[in-house]
C-alpha positions in Angstrom: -1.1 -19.3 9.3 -3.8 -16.6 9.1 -7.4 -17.8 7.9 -9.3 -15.1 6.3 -12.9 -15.8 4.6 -15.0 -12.8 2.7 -18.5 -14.1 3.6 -20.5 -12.8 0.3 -22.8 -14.1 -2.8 -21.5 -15.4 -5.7 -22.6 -12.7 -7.6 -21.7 -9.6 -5.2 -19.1 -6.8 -6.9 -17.8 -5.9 -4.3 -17.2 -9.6 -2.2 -15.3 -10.7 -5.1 -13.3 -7.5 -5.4 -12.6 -7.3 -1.7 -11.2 -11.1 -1.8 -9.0 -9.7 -4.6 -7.5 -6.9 -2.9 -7.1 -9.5 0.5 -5.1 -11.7 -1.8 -3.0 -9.4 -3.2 -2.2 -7.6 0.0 -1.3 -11.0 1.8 0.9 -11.4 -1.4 2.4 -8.7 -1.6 3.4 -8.2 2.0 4.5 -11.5 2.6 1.7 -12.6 5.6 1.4 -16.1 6.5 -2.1 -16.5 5.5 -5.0 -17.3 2.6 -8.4 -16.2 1.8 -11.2 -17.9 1.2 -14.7 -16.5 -0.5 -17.9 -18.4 1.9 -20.7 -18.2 -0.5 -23.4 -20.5 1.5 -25.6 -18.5 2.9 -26.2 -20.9 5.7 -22.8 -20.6 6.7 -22.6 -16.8 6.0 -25.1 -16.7 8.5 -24.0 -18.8 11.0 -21.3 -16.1 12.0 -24.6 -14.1 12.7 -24.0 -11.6 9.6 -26.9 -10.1 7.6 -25.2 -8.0 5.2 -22.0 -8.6 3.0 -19.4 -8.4 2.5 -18.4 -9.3 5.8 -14.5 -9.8 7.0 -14.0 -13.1 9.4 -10.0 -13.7 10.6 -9.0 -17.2 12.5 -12.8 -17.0 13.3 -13.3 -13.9 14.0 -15.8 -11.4 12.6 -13.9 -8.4 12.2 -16.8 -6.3 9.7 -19.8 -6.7 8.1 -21.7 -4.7 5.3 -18.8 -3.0 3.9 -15.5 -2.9 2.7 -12.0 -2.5 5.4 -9.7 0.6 4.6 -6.4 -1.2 3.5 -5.3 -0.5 6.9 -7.7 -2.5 9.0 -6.8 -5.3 6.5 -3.2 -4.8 7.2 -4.0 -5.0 11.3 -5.7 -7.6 11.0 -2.8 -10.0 8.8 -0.2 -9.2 11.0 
């Protein structure tokens, strides 16, 4: 199973909404994997990110400071 965590403040639009869409792709598509919102900042910043939202898979930083195209997401869960 895939591990994805949206690094992002509790109060940032656009980390909660890209969660959402994460979620409802894995859904919908049937991927073996869950998402998971990181809100400390110590740990955002421990993957060496200083803007959000930021993308990490199995570990991974795949993007920070802005949102993936539906098709990077897609890549990235298979």
């Amino acid at each position: 199973m895939k591990l994805v965590k949206v690094l992002g403040t509790d109060n940032c639009v656009n980390c909660t909404n890209l969660k959402n869409k994460i979620s409802q792709i894995i859904d919908s598509s049937n991927y073996d994997a869950k998402v998971e919102k990181i809100t400390n900042i110590v740990d955002i910043m421990g993957y060496g990110v200083m803007s959000v939202p930021a993308v990490v898979v199995d570990e991974e930083l795949k993007c920070f400071g802005r949102s993936p195209s539906e098709t990077e997401l897609h890549d990235w869960l298979k």
